[in-house]
RODO-2510 file (C-alpha; in nm, 4 decimals, decimal comma):
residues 78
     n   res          X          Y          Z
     1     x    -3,7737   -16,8942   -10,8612
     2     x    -3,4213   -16,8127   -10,8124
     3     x    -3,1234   -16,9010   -11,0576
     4     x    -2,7743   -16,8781   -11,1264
     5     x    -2,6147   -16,8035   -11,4700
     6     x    -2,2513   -16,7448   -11,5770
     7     x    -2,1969   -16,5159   -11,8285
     8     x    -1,9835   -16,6519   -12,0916
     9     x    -1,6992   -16,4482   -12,3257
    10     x    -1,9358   -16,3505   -12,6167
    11     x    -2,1121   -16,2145   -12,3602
    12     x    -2,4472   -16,4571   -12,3465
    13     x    -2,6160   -16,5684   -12,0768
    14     x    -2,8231   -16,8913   -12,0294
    15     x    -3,2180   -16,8622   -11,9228
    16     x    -3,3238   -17,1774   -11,7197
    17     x    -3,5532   -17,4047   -11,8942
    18     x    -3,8453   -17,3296   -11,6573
    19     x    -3,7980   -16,9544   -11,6748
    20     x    -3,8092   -16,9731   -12,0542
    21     x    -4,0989   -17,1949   -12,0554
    22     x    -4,3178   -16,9464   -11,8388
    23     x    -4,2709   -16,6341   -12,0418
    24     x    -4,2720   -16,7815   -12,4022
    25     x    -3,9110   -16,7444   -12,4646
    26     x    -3,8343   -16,9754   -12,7689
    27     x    -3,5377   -16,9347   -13,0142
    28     x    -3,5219   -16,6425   -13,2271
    29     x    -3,7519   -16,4469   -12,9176
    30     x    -3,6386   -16,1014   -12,8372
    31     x    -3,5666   -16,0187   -12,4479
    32     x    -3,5286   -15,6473   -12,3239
    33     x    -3,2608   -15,5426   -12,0445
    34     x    -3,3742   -15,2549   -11,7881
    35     x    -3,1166   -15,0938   -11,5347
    36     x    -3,3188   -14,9915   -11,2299
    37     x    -3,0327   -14,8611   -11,0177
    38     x    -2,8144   -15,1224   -10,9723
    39     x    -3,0867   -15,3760   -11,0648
    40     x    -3,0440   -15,5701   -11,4106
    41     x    -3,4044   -15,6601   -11,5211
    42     x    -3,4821   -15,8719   -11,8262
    43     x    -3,8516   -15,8962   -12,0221
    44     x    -3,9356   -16,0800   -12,2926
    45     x    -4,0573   -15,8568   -12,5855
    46     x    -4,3933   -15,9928   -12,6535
    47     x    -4,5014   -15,9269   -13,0392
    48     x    -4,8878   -15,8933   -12,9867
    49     x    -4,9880   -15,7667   -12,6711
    50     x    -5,3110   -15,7741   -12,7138
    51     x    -5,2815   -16,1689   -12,8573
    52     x    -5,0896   -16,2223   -12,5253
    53     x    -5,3571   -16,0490   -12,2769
    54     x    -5,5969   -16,2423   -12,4561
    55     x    -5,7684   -16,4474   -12,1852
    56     x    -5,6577   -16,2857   -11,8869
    57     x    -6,0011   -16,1181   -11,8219
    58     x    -6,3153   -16,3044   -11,7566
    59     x    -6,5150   -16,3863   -12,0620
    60     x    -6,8639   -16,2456   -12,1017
    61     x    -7,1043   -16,0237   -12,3033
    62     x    -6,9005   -15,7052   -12,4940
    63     x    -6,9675   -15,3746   -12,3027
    64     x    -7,1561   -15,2737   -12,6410
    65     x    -7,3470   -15,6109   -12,6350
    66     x    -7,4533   -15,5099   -12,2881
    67     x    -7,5581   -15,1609   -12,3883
    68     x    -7,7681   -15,3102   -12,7089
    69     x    -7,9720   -15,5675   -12,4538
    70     x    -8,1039   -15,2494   -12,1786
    71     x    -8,1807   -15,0461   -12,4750
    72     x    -8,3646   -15,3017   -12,6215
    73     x    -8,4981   -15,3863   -12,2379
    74     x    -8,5896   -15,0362   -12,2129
    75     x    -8,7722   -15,0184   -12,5287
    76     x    -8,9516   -15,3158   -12,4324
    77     x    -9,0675   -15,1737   -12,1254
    78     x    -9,1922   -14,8525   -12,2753
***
């Protein structure tokens, strides 16, 4: 998506709607500013980044749950 801001006296600058909407960016959020060269990057500061990755992998057995069934496979076999 590609947008178009002004940047008003007080120095504030408006986030589209969508944009906001996307990455969680409510009232009172925090946003962090990045210079790469002459590139102004913005990121929203997310307060639990493990309560925002939640999800993003496939469910499924723990790696420990795993490890407890072949040991007890094994032991079964013995």
């Amino acid at each position: 998506m590609k947008a178009v801001s002004k940047v008003t006296v007080k120095g504030q600058v408006l986030i589209p709607g969508e944009l906001r909407k996307r990455h969680h960016i409510e009232p009172g959020s925090q946003v962090r500013f990045f210079e790469y060269g002459d590139v102004l990057c913005i990121m929203a500061v997310v307060k639990e980044p493990v309560d925002a990755a939640w999800g993003a992998l496939p469910g499924g057995d723990s790696l420990t749950e795993e490890l407890l069934k072949e040991r007890a496979k094994d032991f079964a076999d013995a």
